[in-house]
N, C-alpha and C positions, 0 to 999 in steps of 0.2 A: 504494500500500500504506500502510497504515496501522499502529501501535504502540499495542498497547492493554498497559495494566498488568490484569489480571486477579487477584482476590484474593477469598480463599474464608476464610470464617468458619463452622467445622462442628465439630462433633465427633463425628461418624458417620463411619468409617474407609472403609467402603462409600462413602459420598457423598465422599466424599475423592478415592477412585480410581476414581469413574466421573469426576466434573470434570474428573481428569486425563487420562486417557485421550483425552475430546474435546478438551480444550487441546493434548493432542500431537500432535492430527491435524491443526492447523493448520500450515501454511506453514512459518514458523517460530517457533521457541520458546525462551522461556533461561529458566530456574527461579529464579525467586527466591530462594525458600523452600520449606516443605514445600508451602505450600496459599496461594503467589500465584506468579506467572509475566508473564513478558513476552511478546505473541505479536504474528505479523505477520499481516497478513489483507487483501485489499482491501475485505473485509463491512462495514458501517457499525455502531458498537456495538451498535444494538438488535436487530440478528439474530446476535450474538457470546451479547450475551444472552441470548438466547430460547432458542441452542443448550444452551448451559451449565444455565440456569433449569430445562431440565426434569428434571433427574436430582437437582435438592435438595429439602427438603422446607422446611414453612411456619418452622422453626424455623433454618434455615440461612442465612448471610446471605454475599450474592455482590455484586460492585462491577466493572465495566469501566471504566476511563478511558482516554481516548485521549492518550498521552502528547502533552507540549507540547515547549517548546524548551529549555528548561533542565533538566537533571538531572545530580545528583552522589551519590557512593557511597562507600562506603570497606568495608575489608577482603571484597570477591569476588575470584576467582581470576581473573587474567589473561583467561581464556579470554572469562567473563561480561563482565567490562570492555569487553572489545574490543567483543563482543554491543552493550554498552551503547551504548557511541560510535558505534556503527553506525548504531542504530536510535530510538534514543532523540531 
């Protein structure tokens, strides 16, 4: 399984909550923010993207990366933390 940071740059409220909706379908998931997210997947990022890709349009701008080995945070709630360390 793999950790991708997932992160959406929209301001179409509609393309907001289709992206999401397929980012919830994955495995798992911890919210970042309103319109980025952390998900688990065994899929390699270019079919993460392709799923996500199709529901924006040409004005919308979307990023997958596949987390590395360092990452740090500050003020999320306990619960995300934990998310983090886990998966991260």
């Amino acid at each position: 399984m793999f950790c991708y940071i997932v992160a959406l740059d929209s301001e179409n409220q509609n393309t907001i909550e289709q992206v999401k909706r397929r980012v919830l379908a994955y495995s798992g998931v911890c919210p970042i923010n309103k319109t980025t997210w952390a998900i688990k997947t065994a899929l390699p990022n270019s079919e993460v993207l392709k799923n996500l890709s199709s529901v924006i349009s040409t004005t919308d701008k979307l990023l997958v990366i596949r987390s590395g080995t360092e990452a740090t945070w500050i003020g999320y709630p306990p619960t995300y933390s934990d998310w983090f360390r886990r998966n991260f």
